[in-house]
TORBAMI-922506 format. One record per atom (N, C-alpha, C, O, CB): residue number from 1; chain; atom name; x, y, z. Coordinates in steps of 0.05 Angstrom, whole numbers. Glycine has a CB too. Layout:
% residues N
@resi = NUM, chain = A, name = CA, xx = X, yy = Y, zz = Z;
...
% end
This chain:
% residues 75
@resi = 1, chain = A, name = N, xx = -286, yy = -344, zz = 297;
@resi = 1, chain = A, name = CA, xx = -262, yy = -337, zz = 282;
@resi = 1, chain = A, name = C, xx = -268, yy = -312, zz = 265;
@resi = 1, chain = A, name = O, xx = -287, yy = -313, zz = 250;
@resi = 1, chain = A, name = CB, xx = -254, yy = -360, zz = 263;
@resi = 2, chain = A, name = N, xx = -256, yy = -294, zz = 266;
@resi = 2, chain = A, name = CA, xx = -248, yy = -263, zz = 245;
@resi = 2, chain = A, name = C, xx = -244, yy = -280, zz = 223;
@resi = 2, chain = A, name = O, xx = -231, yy = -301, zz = 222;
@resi = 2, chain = A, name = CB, xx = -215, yy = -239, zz = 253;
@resi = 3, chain = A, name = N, xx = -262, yy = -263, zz = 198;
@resi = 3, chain = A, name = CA, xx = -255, yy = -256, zz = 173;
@resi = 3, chain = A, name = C, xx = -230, yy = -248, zz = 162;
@resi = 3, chain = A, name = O, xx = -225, yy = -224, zz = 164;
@resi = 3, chain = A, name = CB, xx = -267, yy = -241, zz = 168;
@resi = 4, chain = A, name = N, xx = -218, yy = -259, zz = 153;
@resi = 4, chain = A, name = CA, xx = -188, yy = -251, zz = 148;
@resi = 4, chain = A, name = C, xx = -189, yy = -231, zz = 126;
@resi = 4, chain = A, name = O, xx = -206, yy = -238, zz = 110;
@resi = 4, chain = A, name = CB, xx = -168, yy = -275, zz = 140;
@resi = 5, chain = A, name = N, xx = -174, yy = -205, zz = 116;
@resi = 5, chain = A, name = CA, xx = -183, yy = -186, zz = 103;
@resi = 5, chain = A, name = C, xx = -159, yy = -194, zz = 74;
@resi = 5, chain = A, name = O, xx = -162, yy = -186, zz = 51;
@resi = 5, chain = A, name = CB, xx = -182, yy = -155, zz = 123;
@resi = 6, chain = A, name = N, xx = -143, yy = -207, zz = 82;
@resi = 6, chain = A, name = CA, xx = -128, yy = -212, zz = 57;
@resi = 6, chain = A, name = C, xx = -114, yy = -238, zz = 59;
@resi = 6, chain = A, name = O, xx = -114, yy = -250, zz = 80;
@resi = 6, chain = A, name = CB, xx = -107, yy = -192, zz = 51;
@resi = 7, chain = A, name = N, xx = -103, yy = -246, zz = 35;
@resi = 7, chain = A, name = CA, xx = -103, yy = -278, zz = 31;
@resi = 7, chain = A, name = C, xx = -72, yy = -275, zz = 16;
@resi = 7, chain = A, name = O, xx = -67, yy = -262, zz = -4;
@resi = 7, chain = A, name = CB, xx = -134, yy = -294, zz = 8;
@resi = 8, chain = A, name = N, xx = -54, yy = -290, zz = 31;
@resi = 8, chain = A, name = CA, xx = -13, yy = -285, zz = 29;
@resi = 8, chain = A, name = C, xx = -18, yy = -304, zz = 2;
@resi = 8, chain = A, name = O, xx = -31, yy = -325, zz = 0;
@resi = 8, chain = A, name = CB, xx = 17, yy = -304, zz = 64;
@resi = 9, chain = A, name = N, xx = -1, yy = -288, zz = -22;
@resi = 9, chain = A, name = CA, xx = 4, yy = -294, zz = -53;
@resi = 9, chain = A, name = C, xx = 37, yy = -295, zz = -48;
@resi = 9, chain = A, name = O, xx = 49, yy = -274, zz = -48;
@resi = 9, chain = A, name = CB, xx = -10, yy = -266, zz = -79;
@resi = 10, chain = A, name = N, xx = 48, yy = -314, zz = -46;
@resi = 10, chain = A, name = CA, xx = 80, yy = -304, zz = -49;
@resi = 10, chain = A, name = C, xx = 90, yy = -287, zz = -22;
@resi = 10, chain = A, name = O, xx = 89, yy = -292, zz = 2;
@resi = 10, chain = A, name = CB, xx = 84, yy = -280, zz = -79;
@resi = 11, chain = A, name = N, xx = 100, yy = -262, zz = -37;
@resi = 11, chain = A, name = CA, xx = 104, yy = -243, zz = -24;
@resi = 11, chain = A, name = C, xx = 91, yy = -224, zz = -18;
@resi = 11, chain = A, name = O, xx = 97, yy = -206, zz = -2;
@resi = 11, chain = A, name = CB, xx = 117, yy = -237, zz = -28;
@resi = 12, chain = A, name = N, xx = 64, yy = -227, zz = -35;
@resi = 12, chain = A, name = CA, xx = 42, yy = -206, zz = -29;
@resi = 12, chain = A, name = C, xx = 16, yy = -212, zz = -17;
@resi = 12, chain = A, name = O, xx = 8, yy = -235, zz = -18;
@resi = 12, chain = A, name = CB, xx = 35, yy = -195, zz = -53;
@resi = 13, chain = A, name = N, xx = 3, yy = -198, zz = -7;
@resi = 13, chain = A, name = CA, xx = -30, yy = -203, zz = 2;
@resi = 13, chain = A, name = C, xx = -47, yy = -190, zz = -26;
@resi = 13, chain = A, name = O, xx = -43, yy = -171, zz = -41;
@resi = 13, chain = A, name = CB, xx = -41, yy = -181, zz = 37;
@resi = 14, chain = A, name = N, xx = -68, yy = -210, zz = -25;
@resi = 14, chain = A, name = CA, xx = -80, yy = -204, zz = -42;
@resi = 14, chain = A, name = C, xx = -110, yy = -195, zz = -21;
@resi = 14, chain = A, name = O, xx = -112, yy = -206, zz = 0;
@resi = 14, chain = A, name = CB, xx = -79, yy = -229, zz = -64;
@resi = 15, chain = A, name = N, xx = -132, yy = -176, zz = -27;
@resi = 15, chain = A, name = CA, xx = -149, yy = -172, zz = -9;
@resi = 15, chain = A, name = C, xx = -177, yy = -185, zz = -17;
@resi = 15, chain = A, name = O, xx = -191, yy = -177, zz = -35;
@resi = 15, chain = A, name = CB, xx = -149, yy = -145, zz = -5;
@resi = 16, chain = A, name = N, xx = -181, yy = -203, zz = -1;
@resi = 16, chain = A, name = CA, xx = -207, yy = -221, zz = -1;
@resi = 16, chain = A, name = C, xx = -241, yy = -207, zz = 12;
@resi = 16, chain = A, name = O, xx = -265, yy = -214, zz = 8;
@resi = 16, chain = A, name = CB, xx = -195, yy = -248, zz = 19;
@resi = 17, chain = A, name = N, xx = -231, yy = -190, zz = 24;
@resi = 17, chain = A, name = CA, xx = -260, yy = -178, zz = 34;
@resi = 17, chain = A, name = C, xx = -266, yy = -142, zz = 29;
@resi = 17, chain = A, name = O, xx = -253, yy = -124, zz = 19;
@resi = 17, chain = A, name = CB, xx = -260, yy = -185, zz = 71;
@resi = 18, chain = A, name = N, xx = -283, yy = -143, zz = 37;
@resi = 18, chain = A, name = CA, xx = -293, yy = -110, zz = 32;
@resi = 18, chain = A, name = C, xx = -269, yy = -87, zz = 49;
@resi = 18, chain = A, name = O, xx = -255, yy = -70, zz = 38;
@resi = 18, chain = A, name = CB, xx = -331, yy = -105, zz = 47;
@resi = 19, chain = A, name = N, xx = -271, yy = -93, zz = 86;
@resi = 19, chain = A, name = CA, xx = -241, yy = -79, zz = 90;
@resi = 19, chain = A, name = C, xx = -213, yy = -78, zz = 74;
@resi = 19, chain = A, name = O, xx = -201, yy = -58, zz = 70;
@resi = 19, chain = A, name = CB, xx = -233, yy = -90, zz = 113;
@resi = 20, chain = A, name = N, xx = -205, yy = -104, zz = 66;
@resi = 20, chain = A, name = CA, xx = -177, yy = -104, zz = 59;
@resi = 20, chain = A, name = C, xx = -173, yy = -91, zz = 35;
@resi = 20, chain = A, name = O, xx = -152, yy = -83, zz = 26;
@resi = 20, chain = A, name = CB, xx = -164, yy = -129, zz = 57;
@resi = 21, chain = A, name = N, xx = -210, yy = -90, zz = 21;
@resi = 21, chain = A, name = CA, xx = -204, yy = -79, zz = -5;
@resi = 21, chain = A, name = C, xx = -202, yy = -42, zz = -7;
@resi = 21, chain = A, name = O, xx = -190, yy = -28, zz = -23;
@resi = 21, chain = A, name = CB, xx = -229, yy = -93, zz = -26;
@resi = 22, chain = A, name = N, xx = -216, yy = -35, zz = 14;
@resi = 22, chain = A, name = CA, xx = -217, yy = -7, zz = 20;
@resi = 22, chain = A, name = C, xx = -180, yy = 1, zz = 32;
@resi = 22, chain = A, name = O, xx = -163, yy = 16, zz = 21;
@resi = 22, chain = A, name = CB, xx = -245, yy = -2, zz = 48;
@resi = 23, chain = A, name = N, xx = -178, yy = -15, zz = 55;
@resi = 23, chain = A, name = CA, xx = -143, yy = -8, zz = 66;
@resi = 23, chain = A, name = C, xx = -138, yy = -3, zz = 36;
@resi = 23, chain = A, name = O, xx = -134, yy = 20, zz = 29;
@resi = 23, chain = A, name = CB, xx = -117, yy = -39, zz = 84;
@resi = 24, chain = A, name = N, xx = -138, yy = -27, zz = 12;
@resi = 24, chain = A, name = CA, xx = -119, yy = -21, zz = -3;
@resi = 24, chain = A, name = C, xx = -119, yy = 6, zz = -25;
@resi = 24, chain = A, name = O, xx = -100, yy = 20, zz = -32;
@resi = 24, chain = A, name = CB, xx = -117, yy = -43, zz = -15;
@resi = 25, chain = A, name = N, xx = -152, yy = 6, zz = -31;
@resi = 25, chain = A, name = CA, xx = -158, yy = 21, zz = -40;
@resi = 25, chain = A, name = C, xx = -140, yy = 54, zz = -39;
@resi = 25, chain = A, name = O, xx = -125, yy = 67, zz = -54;
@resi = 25, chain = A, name = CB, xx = -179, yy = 16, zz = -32;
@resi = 26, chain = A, name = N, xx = -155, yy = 59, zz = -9;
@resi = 26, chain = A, name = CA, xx = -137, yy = 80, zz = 9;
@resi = 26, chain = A, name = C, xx = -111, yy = 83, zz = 0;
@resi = 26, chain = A, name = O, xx = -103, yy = 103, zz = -13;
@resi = 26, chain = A, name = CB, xx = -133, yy = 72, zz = 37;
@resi = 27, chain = A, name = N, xx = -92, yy = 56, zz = 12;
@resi = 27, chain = A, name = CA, xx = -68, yy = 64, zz = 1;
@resi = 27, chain = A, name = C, xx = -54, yy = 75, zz = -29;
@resi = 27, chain = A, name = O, xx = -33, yy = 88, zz = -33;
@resi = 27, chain = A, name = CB, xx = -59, yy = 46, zz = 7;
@resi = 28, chain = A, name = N, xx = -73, yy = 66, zz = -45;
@resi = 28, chain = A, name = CA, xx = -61, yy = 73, zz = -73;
@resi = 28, chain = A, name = C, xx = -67, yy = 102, zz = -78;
@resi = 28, chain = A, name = O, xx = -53, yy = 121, zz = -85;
@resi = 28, chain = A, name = CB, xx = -73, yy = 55, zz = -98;
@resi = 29, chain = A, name = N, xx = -101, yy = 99, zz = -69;
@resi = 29, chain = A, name = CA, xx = -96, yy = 136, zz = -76;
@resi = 29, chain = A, name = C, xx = -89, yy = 159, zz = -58;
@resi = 29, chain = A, name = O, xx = -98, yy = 182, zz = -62;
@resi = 29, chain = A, name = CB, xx = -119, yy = 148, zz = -86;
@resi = 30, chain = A, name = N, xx = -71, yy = 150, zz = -36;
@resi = 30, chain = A, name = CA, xx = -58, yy = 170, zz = -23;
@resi = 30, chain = A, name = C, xx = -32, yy = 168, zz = -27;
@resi = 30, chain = A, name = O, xx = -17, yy = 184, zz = -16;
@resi = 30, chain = A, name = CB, xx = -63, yy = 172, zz = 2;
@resi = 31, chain = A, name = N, xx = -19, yy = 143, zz = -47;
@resi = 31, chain = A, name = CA, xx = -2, yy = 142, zz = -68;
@resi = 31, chain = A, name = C, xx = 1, yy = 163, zz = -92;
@resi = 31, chain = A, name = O, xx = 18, yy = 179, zz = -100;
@resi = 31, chain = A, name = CB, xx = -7, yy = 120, zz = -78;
@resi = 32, chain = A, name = N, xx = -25, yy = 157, zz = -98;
@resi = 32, chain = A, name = CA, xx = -26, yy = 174, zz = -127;
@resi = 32, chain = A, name = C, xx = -29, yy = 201, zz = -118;
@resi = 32, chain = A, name = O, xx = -17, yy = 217, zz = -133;
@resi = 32, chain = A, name = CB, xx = -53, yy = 166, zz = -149;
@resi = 33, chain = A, name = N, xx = -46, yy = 215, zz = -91;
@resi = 33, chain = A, name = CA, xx = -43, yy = 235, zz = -97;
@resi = 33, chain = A, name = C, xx = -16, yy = 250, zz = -78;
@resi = 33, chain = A, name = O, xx = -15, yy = 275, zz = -77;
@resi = 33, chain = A, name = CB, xx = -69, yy = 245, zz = -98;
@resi = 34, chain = A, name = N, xx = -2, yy = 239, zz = -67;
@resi = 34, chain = A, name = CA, xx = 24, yy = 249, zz = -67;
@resi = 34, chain = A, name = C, xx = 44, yy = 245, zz = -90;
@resi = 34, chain = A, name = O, xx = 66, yy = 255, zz = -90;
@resi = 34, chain = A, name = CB, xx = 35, yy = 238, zz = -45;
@resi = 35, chain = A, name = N, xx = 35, yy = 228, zz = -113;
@resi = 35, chain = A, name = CA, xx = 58, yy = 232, zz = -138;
@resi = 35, chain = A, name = C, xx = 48, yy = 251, zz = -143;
@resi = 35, chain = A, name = O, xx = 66, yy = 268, zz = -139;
@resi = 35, chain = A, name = CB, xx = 62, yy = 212, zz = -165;
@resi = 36, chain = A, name = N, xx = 30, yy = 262, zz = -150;
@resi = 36, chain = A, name = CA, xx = 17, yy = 282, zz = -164;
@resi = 36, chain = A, name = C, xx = 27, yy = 305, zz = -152;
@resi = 36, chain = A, name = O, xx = 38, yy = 321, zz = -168;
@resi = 36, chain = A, name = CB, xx = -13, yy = 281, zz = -163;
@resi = 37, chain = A, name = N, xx = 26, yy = 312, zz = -127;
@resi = 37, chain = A, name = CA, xx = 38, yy = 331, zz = -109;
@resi = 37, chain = A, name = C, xx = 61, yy = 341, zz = -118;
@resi = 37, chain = A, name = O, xx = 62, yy = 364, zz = -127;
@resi = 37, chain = A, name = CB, xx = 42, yy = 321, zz = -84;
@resi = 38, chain = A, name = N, xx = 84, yy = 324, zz = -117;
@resi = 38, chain = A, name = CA, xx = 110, yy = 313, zz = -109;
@resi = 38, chain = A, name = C, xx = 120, yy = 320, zz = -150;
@resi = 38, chain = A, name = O, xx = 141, yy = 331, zz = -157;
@resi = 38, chain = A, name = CB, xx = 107, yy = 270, zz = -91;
@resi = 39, chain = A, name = N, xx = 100, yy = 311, zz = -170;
@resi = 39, chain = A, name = CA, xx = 113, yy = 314, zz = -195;
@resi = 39, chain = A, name = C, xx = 105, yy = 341, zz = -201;
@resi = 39, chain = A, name = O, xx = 121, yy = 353, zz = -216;
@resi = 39, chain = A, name = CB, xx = 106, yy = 292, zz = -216;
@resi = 40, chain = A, name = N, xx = 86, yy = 352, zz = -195;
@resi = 40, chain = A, name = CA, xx = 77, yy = 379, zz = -208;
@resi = 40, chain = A, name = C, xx = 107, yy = 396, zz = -193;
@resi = 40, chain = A, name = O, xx = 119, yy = 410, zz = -210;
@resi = 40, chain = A, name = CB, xx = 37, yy = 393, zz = -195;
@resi = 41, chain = A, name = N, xx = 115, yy = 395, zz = -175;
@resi = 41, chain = A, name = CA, xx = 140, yy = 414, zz = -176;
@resi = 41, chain = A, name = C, xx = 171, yy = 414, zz = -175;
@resi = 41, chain = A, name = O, xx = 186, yy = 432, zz = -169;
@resi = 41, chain = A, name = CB, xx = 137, yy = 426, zz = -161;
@resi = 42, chain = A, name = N, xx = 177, yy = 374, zz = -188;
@resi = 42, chain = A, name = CA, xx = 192, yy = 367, zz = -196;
@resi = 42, chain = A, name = C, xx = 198, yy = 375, zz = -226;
@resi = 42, chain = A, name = O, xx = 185, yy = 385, zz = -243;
@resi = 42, chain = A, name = CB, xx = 190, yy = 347, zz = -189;
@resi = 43, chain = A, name = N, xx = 233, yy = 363, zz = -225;
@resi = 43, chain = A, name = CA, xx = 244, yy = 383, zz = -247;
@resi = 43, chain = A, name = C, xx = 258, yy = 359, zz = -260;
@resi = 43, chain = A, name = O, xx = 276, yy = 363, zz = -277;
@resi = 43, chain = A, name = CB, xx = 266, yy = 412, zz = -236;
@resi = 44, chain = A, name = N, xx = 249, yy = 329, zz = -252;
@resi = 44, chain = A, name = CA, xx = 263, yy = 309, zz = -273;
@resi = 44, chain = A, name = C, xx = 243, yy = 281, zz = -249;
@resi = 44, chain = A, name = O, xx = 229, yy = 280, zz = -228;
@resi = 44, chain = A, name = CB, xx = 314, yy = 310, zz = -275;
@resi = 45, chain = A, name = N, xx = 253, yy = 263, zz = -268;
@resi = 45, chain = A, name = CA, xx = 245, yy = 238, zz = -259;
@resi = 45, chain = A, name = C, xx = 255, yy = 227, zz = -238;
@resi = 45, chain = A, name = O, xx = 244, yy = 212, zz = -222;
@resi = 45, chain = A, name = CB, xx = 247, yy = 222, zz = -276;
@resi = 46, chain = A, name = N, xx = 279, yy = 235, zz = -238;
@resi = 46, chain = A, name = CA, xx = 303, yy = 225, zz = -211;
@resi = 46, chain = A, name = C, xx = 285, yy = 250, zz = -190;
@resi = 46, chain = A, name = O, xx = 275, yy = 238, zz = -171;
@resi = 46, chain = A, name = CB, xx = 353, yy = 235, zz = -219;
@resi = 47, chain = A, name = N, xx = 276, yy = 281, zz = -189;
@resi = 47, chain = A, name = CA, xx = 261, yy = 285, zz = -170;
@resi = 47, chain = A, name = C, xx = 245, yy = 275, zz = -162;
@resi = 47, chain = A, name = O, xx = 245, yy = 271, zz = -137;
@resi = 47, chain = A, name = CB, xx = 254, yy = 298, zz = -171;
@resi = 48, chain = A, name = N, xx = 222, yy = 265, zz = -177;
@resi = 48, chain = A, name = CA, xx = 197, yy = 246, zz = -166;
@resi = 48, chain = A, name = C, xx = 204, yy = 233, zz = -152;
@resi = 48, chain = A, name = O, xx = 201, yy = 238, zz = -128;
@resi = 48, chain = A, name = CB, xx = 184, yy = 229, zz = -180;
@resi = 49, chain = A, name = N, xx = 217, yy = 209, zz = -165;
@resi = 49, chain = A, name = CA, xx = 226, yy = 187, zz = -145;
@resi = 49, chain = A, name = C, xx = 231, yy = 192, zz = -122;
@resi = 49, chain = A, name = O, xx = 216, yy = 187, zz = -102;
@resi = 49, chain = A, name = CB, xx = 247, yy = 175, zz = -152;
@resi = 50, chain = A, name = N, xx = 264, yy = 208, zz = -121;
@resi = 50, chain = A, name = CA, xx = 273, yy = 217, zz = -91;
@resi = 50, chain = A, name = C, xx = 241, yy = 227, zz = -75;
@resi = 50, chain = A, name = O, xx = 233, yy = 220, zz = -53;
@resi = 50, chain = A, name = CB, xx = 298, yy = 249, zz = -95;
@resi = 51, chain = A, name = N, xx = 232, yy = 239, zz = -89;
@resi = 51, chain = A, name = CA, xx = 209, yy = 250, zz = -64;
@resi = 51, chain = A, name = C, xx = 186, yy = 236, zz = -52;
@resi = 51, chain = A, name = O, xx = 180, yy = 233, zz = -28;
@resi = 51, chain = A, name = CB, xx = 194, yy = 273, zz = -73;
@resi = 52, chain = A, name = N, xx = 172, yy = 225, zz = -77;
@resi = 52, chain = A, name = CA, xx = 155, yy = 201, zz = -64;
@resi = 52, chain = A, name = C, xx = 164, yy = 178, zz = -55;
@resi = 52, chain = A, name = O, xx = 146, yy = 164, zz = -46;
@resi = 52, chain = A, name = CB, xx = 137, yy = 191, zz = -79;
@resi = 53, chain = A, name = N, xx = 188, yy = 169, zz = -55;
@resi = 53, chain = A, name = CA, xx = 193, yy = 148, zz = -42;
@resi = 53, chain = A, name = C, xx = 193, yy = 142, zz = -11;
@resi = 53, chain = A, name = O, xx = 189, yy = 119, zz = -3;
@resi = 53, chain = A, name = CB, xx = 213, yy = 145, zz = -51;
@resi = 54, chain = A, name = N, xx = 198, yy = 162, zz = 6;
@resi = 54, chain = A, name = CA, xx = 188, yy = 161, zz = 29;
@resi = 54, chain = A, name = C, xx = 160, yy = 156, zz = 39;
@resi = 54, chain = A, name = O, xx = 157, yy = 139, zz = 57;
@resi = 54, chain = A, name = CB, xx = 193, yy = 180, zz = 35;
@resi = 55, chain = A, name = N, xx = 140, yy = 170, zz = 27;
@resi = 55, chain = A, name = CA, xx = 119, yy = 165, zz = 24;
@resi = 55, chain = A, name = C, xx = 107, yy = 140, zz = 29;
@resi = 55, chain = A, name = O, xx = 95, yy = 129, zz = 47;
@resi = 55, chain = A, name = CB, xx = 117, yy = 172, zz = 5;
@resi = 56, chain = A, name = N, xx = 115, yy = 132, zz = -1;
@resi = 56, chain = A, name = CA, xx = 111, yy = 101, zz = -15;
@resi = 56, chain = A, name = C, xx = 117, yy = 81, zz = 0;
@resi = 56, chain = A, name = O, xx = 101, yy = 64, zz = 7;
@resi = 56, chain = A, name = CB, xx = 126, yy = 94, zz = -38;
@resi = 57, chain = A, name = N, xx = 143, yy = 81, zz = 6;
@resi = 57, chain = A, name = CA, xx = 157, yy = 66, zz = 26;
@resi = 57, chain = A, name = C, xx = 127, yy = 58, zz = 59;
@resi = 57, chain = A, name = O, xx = 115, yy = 37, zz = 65;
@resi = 57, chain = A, name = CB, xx = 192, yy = 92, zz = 36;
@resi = 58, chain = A, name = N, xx = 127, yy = 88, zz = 72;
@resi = 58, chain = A, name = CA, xx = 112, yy = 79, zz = 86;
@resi = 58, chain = A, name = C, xx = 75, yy = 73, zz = 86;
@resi = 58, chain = A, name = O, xx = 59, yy = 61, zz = 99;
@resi = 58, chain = A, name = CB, xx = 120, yy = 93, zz = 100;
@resi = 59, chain = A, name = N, xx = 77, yy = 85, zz = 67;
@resi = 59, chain = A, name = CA, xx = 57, yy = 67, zz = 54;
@resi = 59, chain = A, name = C, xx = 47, yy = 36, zz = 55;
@resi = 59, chain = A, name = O, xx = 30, yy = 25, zz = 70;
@resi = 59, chain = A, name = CB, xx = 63, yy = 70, zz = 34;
@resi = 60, chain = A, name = N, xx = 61, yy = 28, zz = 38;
@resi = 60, chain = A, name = CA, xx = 68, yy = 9, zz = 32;
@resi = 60, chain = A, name = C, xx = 73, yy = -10, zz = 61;
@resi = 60, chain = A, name = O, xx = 61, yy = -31, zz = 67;
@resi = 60, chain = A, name = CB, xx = 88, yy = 17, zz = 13;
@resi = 61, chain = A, name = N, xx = 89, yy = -1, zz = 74;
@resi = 61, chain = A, name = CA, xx = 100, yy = -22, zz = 94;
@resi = 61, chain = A, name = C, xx = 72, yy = -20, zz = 108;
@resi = 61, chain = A, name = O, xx = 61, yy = -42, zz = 109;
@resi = 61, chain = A, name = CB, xx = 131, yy = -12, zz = 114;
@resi = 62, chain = A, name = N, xx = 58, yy = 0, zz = 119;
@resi = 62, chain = A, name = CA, xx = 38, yy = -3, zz = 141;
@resi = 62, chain = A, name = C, xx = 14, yy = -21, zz = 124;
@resi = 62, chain = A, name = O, xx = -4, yy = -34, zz = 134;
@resi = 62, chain = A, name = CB, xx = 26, yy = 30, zz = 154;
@resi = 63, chain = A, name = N, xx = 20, yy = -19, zz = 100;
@resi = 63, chain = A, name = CA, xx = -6, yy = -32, zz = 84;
@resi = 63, chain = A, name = C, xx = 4, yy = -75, zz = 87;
@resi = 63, chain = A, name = O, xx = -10, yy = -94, zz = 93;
@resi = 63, chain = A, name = CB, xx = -5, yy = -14, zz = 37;
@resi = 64, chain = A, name = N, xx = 28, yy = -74, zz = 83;
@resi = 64, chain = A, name = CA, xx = 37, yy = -102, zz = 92;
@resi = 64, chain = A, name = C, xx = 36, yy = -111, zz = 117;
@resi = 64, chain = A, name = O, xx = 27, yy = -134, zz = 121;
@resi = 64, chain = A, name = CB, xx = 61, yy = -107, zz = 86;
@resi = 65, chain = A, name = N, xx = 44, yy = -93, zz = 141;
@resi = 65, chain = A, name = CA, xx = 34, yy = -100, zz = 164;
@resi = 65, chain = A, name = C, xx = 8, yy = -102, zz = 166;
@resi = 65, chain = A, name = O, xx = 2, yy = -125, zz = 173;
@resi = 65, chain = A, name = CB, xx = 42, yy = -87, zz = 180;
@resi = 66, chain = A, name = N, xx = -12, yy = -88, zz = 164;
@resi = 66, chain = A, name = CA, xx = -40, yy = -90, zz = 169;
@resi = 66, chain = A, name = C, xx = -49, yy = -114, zz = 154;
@resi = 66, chain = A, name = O, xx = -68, yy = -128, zz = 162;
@resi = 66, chain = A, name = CB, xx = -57, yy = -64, zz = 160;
@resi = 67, chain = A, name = N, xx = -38, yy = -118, zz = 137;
@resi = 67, chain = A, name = CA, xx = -44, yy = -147, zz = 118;
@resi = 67, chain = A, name = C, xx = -41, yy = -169, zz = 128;
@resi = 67, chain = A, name = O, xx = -58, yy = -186, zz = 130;
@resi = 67, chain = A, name = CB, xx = -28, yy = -152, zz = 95;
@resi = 68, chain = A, name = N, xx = -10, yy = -169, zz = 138;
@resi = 68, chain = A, name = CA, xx = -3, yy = -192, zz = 159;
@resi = 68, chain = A, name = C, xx = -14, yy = -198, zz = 181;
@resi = 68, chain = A, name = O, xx = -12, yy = -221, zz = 190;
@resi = 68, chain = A, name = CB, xx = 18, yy = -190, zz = 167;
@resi = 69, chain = A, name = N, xx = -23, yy = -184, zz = 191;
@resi = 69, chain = A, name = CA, xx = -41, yy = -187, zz = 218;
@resi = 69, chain = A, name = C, xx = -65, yy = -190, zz = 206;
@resi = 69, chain = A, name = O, xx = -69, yy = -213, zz = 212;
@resi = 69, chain = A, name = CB, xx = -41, yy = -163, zz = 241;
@resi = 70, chain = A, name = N, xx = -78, yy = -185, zz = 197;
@resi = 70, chain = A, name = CA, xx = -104, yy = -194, zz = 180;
@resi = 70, chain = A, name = C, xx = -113, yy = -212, zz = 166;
@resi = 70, chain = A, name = O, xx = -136, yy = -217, zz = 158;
@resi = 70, chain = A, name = CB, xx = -108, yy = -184, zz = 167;
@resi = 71, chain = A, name = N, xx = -87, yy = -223, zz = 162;
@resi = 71, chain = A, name = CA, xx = -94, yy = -246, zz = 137;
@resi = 71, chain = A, name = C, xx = -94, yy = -280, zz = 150;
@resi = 71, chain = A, name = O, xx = -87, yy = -281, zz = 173;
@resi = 71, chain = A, name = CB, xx = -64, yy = -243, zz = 108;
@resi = 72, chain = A, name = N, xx = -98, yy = -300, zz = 141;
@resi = 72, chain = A, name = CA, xx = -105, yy = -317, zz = 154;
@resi = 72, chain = A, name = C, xx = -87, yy = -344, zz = 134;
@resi = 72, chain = A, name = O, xx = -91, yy = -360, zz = 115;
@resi = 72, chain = A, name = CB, xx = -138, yy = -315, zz = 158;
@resi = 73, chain = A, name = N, xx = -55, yy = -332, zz = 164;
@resi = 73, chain = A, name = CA, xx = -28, yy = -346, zz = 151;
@resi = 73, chain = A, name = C, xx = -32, yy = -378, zz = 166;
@resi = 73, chain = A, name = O, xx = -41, yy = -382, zz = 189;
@resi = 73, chain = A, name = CB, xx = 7, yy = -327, zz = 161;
@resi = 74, chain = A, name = N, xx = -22, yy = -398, zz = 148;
@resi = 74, chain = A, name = CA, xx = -25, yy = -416, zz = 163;
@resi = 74, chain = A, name = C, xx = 6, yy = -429, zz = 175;
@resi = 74, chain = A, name = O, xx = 7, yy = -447, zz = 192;
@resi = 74, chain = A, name = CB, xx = -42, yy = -432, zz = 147;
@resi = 75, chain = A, name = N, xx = 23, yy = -420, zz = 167;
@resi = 75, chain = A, name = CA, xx = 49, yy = -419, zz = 178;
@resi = 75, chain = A, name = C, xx = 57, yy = -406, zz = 201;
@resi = 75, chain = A, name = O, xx = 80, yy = -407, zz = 209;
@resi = 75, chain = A, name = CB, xx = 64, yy = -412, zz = 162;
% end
């Protein structure tokens, strides 16, 4: 049996091993450094948003799929 890399909280994965903790890792700071990107030549808060949200969005989703397939659902 595979090591399952994250462990289903609700609606979230939480990451139980050294991979799931790096995926997540990863994801946040290629989060952070597209806010960073994205606010240095925004001109209000409603810019940020609009701009990293694409981003984030996919982000985010590939980080839940890889979770889901990784994690060790018993349903």
């Amino acid at each position: 049996m595979k090591t399952p890399w994250f462990k289903r909280l609700g609606w979230l994965y939480l990451p139980i091993s050294l991979p799931g903790g790096i995926v997540t890792l990863a994801a946040l700071a290629f989060c952070a450094q597209v806010f960073f990107a994205i606010d240095r030549k925004s001109h209000s808060a409603s810019d940020t948003l609009y701009g990293v949200f694409p981003f984030f969005a996919c982000a985010f989703l590939l980080l839940d799929w890889l979770a889901g397939r990784t994690s060790n659902q018993s349903d």
